[in-house]
Structure formats: structure tokens, C-alpha cells
ZAMARGU-4260 file (C-alpha; in steps of 0.2 Angstrom, whole numbers, plus 5000, padded with zeros to 4 digits):
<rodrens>
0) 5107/5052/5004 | 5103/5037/4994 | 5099/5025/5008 | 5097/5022/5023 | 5107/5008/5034
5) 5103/5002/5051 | 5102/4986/5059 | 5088/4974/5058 | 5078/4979/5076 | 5076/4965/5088
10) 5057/4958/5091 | 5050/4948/5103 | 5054/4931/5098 | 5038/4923/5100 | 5029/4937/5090
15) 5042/4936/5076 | 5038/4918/5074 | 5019/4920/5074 | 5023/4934/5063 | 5033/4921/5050
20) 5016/4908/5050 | 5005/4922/5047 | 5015/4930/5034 | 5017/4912/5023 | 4998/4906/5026
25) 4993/4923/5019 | 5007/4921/5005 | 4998/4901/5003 | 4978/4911/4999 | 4985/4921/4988
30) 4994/4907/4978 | 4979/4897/4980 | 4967/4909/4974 | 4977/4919/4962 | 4968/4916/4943
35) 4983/4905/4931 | 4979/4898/4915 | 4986/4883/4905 | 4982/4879/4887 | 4968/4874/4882
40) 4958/4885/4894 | 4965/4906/4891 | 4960/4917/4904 | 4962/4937/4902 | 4961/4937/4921
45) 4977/4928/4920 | 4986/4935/4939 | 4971/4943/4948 | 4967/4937/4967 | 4951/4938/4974
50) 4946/4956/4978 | 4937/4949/4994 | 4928/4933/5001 | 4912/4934/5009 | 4914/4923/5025
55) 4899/4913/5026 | 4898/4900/5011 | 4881/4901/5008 | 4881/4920/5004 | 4896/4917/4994
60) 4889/4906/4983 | 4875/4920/4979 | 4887/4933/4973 | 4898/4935/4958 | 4917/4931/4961
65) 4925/4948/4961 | 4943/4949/4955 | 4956/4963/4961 | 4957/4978/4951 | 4975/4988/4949
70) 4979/4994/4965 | 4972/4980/4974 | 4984/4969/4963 | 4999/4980/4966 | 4995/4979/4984
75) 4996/4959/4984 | 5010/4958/4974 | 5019/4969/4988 | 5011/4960/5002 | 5019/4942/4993
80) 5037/4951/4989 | 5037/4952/5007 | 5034/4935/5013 | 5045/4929/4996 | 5058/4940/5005
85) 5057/4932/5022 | 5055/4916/5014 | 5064/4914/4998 | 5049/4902/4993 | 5049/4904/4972
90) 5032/4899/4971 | 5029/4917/4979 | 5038/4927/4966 | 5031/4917/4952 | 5015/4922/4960
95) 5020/4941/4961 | 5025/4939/4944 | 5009/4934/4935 | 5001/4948/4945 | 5014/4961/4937
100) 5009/4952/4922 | 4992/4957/4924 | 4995/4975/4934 | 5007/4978/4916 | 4990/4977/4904
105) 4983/4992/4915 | 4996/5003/4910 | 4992/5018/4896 | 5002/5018/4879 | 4989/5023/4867
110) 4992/5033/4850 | 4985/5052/4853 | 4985/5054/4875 | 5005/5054/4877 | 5001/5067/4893
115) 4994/5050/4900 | 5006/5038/4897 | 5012/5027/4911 | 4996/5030/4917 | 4984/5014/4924
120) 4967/5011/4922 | 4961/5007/4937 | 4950/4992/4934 | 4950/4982/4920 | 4961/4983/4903
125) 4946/4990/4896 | 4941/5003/4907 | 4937/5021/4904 | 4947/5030/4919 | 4964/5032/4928
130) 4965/5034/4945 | 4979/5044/4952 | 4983/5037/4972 | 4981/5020/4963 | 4993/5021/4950
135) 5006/5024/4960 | 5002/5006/4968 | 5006/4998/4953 | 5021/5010/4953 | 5030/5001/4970
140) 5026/4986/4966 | 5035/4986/4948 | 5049/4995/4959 | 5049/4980/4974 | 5050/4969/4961
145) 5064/4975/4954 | 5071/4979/4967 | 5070/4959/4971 | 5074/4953/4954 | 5082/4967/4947
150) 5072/4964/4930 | 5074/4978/4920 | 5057/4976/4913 | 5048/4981/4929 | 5059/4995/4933
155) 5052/5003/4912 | 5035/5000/4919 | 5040/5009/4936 | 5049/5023/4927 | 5035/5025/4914
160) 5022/5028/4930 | 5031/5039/4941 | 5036/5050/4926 | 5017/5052/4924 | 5015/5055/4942
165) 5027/5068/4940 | 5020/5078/4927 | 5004/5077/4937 | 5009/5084/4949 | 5015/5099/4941
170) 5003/5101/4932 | 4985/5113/4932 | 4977/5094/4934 | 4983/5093/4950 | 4973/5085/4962
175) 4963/5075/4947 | 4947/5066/4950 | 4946/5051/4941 | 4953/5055/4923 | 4945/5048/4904
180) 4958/5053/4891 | 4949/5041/4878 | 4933/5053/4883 | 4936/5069/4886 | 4952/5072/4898
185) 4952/5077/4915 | 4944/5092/4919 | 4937/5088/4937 | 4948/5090/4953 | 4944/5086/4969
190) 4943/5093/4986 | 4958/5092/4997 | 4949/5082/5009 | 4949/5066/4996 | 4967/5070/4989
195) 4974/5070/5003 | 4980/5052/4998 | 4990/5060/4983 | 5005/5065/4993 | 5012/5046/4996
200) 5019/5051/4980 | 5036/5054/4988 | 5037/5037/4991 | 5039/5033/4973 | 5050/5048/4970
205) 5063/5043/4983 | 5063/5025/4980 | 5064/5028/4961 | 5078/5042/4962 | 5089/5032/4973
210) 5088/5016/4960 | 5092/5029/4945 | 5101/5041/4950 | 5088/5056/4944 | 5089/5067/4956
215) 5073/5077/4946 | 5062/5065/4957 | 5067/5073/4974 | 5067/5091/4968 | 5053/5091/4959
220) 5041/5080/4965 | 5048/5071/4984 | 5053/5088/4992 | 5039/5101/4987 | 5026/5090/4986
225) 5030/5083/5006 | 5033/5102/5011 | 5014/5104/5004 | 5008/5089/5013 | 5016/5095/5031
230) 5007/5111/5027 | 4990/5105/5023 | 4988/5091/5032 | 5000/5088/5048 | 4986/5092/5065
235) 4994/5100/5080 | 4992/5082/5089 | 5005/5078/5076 | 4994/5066/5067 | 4989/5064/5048
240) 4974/5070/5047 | 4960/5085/5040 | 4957/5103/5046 | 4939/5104/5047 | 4937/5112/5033
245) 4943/5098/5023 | 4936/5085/5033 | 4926/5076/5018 | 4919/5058/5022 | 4932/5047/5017
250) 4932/5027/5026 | 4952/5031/5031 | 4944/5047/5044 | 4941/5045/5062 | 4925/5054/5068
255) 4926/5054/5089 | 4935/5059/5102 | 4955/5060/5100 | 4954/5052/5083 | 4943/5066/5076
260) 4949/5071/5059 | 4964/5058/5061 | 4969/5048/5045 | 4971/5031/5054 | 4976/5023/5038
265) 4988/5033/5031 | 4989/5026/5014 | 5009/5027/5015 | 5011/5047/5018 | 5019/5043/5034
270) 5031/5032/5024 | 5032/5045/5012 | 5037/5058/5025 | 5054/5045/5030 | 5057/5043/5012
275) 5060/5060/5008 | 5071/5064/5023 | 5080/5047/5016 | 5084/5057/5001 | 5085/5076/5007
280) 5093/5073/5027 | 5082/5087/5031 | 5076/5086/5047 | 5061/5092/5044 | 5052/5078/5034
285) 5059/5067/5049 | 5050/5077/5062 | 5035/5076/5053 | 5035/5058/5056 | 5040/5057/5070
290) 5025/5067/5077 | 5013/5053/5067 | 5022/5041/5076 | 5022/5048/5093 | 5003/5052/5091
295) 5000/5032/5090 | 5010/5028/5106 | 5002/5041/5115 | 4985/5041/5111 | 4973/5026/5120
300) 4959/5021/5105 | 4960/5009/5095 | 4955/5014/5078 | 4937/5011/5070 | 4946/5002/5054
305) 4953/4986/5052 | 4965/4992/5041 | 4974/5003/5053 | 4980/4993/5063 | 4992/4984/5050
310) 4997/5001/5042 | 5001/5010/5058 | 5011/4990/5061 | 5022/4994/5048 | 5025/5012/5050
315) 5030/5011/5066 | 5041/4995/5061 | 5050/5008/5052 | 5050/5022/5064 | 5057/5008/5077
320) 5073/5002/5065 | 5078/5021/5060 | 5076/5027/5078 | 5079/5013/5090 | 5070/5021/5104
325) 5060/5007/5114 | 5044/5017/5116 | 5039/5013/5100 | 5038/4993/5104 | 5022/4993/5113
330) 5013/5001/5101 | 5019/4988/5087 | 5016/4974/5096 | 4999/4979/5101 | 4997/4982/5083
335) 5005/4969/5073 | 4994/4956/5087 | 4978/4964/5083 | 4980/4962/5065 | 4987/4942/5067
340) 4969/4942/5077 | 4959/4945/5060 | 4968/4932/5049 | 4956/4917/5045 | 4960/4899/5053
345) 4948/4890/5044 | 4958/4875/5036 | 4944/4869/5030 | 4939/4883/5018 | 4954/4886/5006
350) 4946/4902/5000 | 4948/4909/5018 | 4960/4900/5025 | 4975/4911/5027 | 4969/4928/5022
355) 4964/4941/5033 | 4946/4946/5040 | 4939/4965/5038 | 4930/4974/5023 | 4931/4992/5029
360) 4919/4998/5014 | 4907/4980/5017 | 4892/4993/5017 | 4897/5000/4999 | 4897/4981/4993
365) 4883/4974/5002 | 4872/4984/5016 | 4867/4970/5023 | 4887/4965/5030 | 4899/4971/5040
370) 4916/4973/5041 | 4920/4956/5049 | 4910/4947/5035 | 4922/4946/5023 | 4939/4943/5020
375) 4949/4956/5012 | 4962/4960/4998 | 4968/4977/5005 | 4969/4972/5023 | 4979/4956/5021
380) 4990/4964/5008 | 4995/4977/5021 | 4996/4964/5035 | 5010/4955/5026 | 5018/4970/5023
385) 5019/4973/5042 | 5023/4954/5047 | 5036/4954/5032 | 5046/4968/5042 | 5044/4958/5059
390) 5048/4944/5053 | 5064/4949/5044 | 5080/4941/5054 | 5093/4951/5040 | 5092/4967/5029
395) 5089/4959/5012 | 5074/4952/5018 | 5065/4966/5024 | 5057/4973/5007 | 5054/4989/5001
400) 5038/4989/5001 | 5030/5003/5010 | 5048/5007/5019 | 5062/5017/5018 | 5074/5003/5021
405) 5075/4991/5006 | 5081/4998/4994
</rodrens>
């Protein structure tokens, strides 16, 4: 199987339209506040968005801007595929484009660490180390914009990073921590509880074997590597999540109750999980998701992270399309409405205005904030994502980002 074809699903109507405005103000603060350049004035930060805003304009104006590093970049650049998708609006692809243009600097090609090629630093050009989960961010979004575009140039730069995913993967690196070729390699893994992030790889290695026919992708790197994840980290609830010997703090882990040890931002494995049954038709890698979908419309908490409730929006967007069964539609509309409740309507701030509310690591930047003190990258990016795939009315202009349909 190469792909997989069902109709778009039918929405409510009125949260499809409130899906639609969403979706472009987000696309508008990103266009706004994306860094450009024209001559005389050069900037080497030339496609970056703001990483996150701080809310209150007072404390703004205390702190350094931040810009977005690689996968927060990579993650935009999906979120504005999206809404150029829906859209067609070309000043959202020239924007995902000078974003790409950015994202492409990241990537490793330097004389004497060819094991790391394709890599991306995860910061800056001039950063000391690679970051696994993240590089395979830059990864689909080289792939969503070709899939868009069909550019061949960001299908090298795709094709280059899930080759080096790949070899990872099989090799004794495998799960990395952060890795500094220029310095000294990799000779650090980490504990199963932090990689559990690793196995969205599959999402990569489907999408990438279905554009090129390299079927190496799913037998060596989609299949065993989801047959792994369904082993390690599948809970009898059927939810993503951590045994307790694995359960390492992590800001994606719930602590409480029913959501104790679940992954309520999944980080794409569930996405993963359809993906590989896209490309194998074995059953199993559907049931899989399945269960993580189920677990959402049957359990009654509301998770702790912002976050999640745009990521589990767009997986079950999926779930919904592939399966048609209705049960699924509460869930997403409880979703999807509680993520358009976080986007900023404050027209008269236009580094707000548009993006969406929730830093769910504010304490790591500032102790003094909290999540609902900032407006954030990661979140809004995921949000458009999900509101890209409700507000879709054809097949083209659902993206591929973070689905199985698309490409």
C-alpha cells in the first residue's frame, strides 16, 4: 500500500468555519512576525518566527526576542503548509519557504562526519549538537513541501535526513542523547522514558517510501521500529504512554489519576502507528491506534498540557476520516474547541494577535510565568495542523503533515 484514499469527513459547519479564521489569523502572526531581509539590511536569521511571546507587553520588553530553533521552525512551516493548503494564499508558502531556507542551513554536510550527514543541529547554524526527535521535524516538513510544490530540492533535503535517521536507528547509537560530531561523537543514550519520542520515525519512513518507491524505509526502519514501539510503550488502557519503570519526567507525561503515565501529546507516534499500516495493511499497527484513539473518547480528563489538546485534534481527525465511525466526533470537537479557546484576539498587538496561548515549559524559561503567559510556537503550529484538516472541504487540501492522508 502506497496510500490511503477516503473521502474528506463531514464537520460541523460552524466549527469548520471557525476552524478556517482561526487557521489564517495564525497563518497572518506567523507571516507577520516571520524574520525577512532586504538589501541593505542582511539578516542570518533570515525565515525564523518567534519562538514564544510573552503576553504582557511590559515583561516583553524586558527580555531578549527569542527566535525558533530547528524543529520549532519545521513545525511552523507545517502548521503554514496547512493553512496554504486550505487557502492557496502564496504569501503562505513564500513564508514556509523562507523558513525551509533557514531549517536547510541546520543540516550537516561537513568533511570528516559522513555517519552524520543529513543530520540538523538543533539550534543555531553554529551549534555543537544534533538532536534526533527534532531532525526528523525538519524531515516532514522538507517532505510537506514537496509534497505541495513538488520541488525536487526539498525532497534532497528530506531524503538526506531520513537516510540519517535510518542509519540511527540501526545502529549501536540508538536511542542517542544529544550528539557533537564536531566534539567527540555520540557516546551517550538515553533512558527509554525520554526516547520514547524517537519512534514517530515511521512517519518519515512511510511518507518517504510512498514518494520514492524505496521500500527499504518500511522494512527497515517503519515496520520493526513500530513493532518496538507497540511493545515498549502501548499501556493496557490502550494509551501512549510509560511502564513505571520508564516513567522519567518529561512535560508530555501525565501524573494523576487515569492520565497517570499517559503521553497526552504524542509527538506523532499515533500518526506514526496509521502510517505504517498505510504502508504494510497489517492490521496490527492499525489496532494500535485505534486503542490510543478510543482511550481519548472514553476517558473523562482533560489533559494538564495545552499542547494536547491540538495533537490529540489532529490525530483523531485522522482516526475519524480512515474509520468513519461517529464516536470519534465528540472528542474532536471538544478538542479542536478548546484549542480555538487558546488562540489570541488581541488585534491590537500584532505580536499576539493570531497565535495561540500556552508555554507548557514557561517554568523552564521564566519561573515566575505560567503556561497562559505566553504565546507559543509549538502550540500554534500544532493547532493549524488540526484546524488545516477540519477545515479542508477536498483531499488536496488536507496536508500531509502529521497524517496519513496527503500524500
Amino acid at each position: 500500500m502506497t496510500r490511503v484514499r477516503r473521502r474528506i469527513p463531514k464537520f460541523d459547519a460552524k466549527l469548520k468555519r471557525d476552524a478556517k479564521r482561526a487557521l489564517t489569523r495564525a497563518a497572518d502572526w506567523l507571516v507577520r512576525n516571520q524574520v525577512t531581509d532586504a538589501w541593505p539590511f542582511w539578516d542570518a536569521n533570515r525565515g525564523r518566527f518567534p519562538y514564544h511571546v510573552l503576553i504582557d507587553p511590559k515583561k516583553r520588553a524586558k527580555r531578549p526576542r527569542m527566535w525558533s530553533t530547528c524543529w520549532k521552525t519545521s513545525r511552523a512551516v507545517q502548521g503554514i503548509l496547512s493553512a496554504y493548503a486550505v487557502t492557496g494564499k502564496k504569501a503562505y508558502l513564500d513564508a514556509a519557504e523562507r523558513g525551509l531556507d533557514y531549517v536547510a542551513t541546520l543540516q550537516v554536510f561537513d568533511p570528516g562526519i559522513e555517519p552524520f550527514h543529513g543530520a540538523f543541529r538543533e539550534d543555531s547554524p553554529q551549534g555543537t549538537h544534533l538532536a534526533y526527535r527534532d531532525g526528523m521535524e525538519a524531515v516532514q516538513a522538507f517532505i510537506n513541501a514537496y509534497l505541495l510544490t513538488k520541488n525536487d530540492r526539498w525532497l534532497r533535503h528530506a531524503t538526506a535526513g531520513t537516510d540519517y535517521v535510518l542509519r540511527i536507528w540501526q545502529s549501536d547509537l540508538f536511542p542517542p542523547d544529544y550528539i557533537r560530531p564536531l566534539t567527540g561523537g555520540a557516546k551517550l543514550k538515553i533512558a527509554p522514558g525520554m526516547a520514547w519520542c524517537f519512534w514517530a520515525a515511521p512517519l518519515i519512513f512511510a511518507q518517504l517510501a510512498a514518494i520514492t518507491g524505496q521500500r527499504k524505509y518500511v522494512t527497515r526502519g517503519a515496520a520493526p521500529m513500530m513493532d518496538a514501539a507497540i511493545n515498549r510503550y502501548i499501556l493496557p488502557s490502550g494509551a501512549l504512554g510509560l511502564r513505571d519503570e520508564d516513567a522519567t519526567e518529561t512535560h508530555h507525561l501525565g501524573h494523576t489519576g487515569p492520565l497517570k503515565n499517559v503521553l497526552s501529546n504524542d509527538d506523532g507516534v499515533g500518526e506514526a502507528m496509521l502510517c505504517t499500516w498505510a504502508m504494510t495493511g497489517k492490521k496490527k499497527y492499525l489496532d494500535a491506534a485505534l486503542g490510543m484513539a478510543d482511550f481519548w473518547v472514553e476517558v473523562d480528563v482533560i489533559p494538564e498540557r495545552l499542547a494536547a489538546f491540538a495533537s490529540i485534534a489532529l490525530f483523531l481527525a485522522d482516526v475519524y476520516r480512515l474509520t468513519r465511525d461517529r464516536k470519534y466526533l465528540p472528542a474532536i470537537d471538544r478538542f479542536t474547541r478548546m484549542t480555538l479557546d487558546l488562540q489570541c484576539l488581541d488585534r491590537g498587538d500584532p505580536e499576539i494577535y493570531g497565535g495561540f496561548i500556552g508555554e507548557d515549559m514557561a517554568k523552564t524559561y521564566d519561573r515566575r510565568t505560567v503556561p497562559t503567559d505566553w504565546v507559543d510556537l509549538r502550540i500554534t503550529s500544532y493547532a493549524m495542523i488540526a484546524l488545516g484538516k477540519i477545515a479542508a472541504d477536498r483531499s488536496k487540501e488536507w496536508g500531509g503533515a502529521y497524517s496519513c492522508f496527503g500524500w
